[in-house]
N, C-alpha and C positions, 0 to 999 in steps of 0.2 A: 504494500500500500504506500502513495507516497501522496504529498498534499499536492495540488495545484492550487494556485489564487485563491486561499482560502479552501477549499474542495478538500476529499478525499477520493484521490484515483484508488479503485479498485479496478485490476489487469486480472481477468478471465482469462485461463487458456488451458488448451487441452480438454478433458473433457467437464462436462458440467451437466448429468442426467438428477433424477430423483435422489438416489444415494448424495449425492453432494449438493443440491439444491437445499435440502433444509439446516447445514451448517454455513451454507452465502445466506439465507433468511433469517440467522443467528444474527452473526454479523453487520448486516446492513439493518437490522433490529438496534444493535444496541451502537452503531453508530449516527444514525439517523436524528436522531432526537440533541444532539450534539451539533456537527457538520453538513453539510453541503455532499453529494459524495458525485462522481463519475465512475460508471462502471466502462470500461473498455472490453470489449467483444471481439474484436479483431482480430485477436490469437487462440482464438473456440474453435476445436477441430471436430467435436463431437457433443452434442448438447439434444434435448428432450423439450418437450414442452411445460417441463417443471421449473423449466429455468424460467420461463416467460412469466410461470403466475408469480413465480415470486417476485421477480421486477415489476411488474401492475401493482403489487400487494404491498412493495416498498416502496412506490412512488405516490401512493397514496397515503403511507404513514409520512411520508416524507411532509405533504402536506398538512397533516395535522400538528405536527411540530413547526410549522413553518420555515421548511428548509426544502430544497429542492435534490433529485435524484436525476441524473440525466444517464442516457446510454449513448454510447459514442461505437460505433459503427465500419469498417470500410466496407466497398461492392464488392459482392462475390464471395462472402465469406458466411459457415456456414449459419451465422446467428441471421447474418443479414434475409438470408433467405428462406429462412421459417418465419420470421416475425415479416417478410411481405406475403409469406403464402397465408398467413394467418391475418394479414391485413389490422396489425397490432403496431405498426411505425409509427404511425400520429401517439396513441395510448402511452409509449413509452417514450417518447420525445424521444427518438434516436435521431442523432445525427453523425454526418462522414466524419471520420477522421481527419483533421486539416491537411495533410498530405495527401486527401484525395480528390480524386475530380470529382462533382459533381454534388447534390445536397440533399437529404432528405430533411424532410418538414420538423422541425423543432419547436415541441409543446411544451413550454416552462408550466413547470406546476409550482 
């Protein structure tokens, strides 16, 4: 984990199904209510749709704390393309990677 601008980067990678998903919803549990956090997705080589509720699930605590949860994104990789085939990229405000071309729609919560 490292900070950005205030933020907590959280760097996914490798795999992240059920089994691992409820120790990231620990996590971004008991950081949330503190910090800002980004989750980075870009290095996810294998992931479930467990991964997804729990990021809905934390960017919605996020709001009750008044703090923001974003997912940061690149194209082609494999988080990017469950969360469009699931038409969940508005919901979880994901956006590109700065290093990458092009942009998807970014929803501060």
């Amino acid at each position: 984990m490292a900070m950005a601008s205030g933020a907590v980067t959280l760097r996914l990678n490798g795999t992240v199904r059920l089994t691992e998903a409820s120790e990231l919803a620990a996590q971004l549990t008991a950081i949330l209510p503190q910090r800002d956090i980004v989750v980075e997705t870009s290095d996810l080589q294998d992931l479930d749709g467990a991964l997804v509720q729990v990021l809905v699930a934390a960017r919605r605590h996020a709001v009750l704390h008044g703090n923001r949860l974003t997912v940061s994104t690149s194209p082609q990789t494999p988080f990017h393309t469950l969360v469009h085939k699931l038409h969940l990229a508005a919901a979880l405000g994901c956006e590109m990677a700065p290093q990458d071309v092009g942009h998807m729609t970014e929803n501060s919560l």
